[in-house]
C-alpha positions as CSV (number, residue, x, y, z in Angstrom):
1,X,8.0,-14.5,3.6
2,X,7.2,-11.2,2.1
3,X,7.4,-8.0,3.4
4,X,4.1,-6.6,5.5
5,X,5.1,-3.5,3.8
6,X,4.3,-5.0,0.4
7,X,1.2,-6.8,1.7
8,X,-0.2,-3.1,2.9
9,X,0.2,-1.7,-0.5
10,X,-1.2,-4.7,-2.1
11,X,-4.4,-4.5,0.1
12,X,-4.1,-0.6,-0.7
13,X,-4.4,-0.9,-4.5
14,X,-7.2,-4.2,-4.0
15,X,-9.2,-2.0,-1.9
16,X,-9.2,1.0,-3.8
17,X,-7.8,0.1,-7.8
18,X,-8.9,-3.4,-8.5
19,X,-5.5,-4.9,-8.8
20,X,-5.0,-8.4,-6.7
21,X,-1.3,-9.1,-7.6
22,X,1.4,-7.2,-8.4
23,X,3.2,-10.6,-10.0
24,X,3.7,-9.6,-13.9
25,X,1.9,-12.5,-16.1
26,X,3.9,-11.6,-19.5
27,X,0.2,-10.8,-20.9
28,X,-0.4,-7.3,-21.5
29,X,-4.1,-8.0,-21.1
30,X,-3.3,-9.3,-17.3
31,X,-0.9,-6.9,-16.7
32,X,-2.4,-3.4,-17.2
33,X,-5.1,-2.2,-15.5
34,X,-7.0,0.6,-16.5
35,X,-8.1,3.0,-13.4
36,X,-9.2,6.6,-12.9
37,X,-7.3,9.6,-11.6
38,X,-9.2,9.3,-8.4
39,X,-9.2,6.3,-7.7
40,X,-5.5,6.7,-7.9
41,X,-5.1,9.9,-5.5
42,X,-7.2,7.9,-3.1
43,X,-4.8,4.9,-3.8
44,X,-2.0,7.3,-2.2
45,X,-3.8,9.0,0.3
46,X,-4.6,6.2,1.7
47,X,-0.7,4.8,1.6
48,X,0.4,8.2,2.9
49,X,-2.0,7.8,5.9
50,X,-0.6,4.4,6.7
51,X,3.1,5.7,6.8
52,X,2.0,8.0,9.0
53,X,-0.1,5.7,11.3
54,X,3.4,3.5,11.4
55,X,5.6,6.1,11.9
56,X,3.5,7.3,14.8
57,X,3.7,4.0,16.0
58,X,7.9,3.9,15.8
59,X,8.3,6.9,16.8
60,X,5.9,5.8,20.7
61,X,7.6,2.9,20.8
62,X,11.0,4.3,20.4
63,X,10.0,7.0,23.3
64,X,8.8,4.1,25.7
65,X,12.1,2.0,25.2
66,X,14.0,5.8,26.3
67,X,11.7,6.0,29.2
């Protein structure tokens, strides 16, 4: 099974960089992808956002279990 972390970055860099798989093909055609500075910070704002959308969730679930 893979990791949902992995799958959230996947979607991340479909949504926002183009890239559908991070599996290497050997091809260096396949396997580099050309993309711009932007689209790159919005790649990582929007992975930054996430951690902080689970860690919000961690840290409310955490503080229900102490309750």
């Amino acid at each position: 099974m893979r990791d949902e972390r992995l799958e959230l970055l996947l979607a991340i860099s479909r949504r926002t960089l183009g890239i559908k798989h991070f599996e290497l093909t050997g091809k260096q055609t396949a396997d580099c992808h050309l993309v711009s500075v932007e689209d790159v910070g919005r790649a990582l704002e929007s992975a930054y956002d996430a951690g902080l959308i689970v860690g919000r969730r961690v840290g409310r679930a955490e503080c229900m279990e102490e309750s």
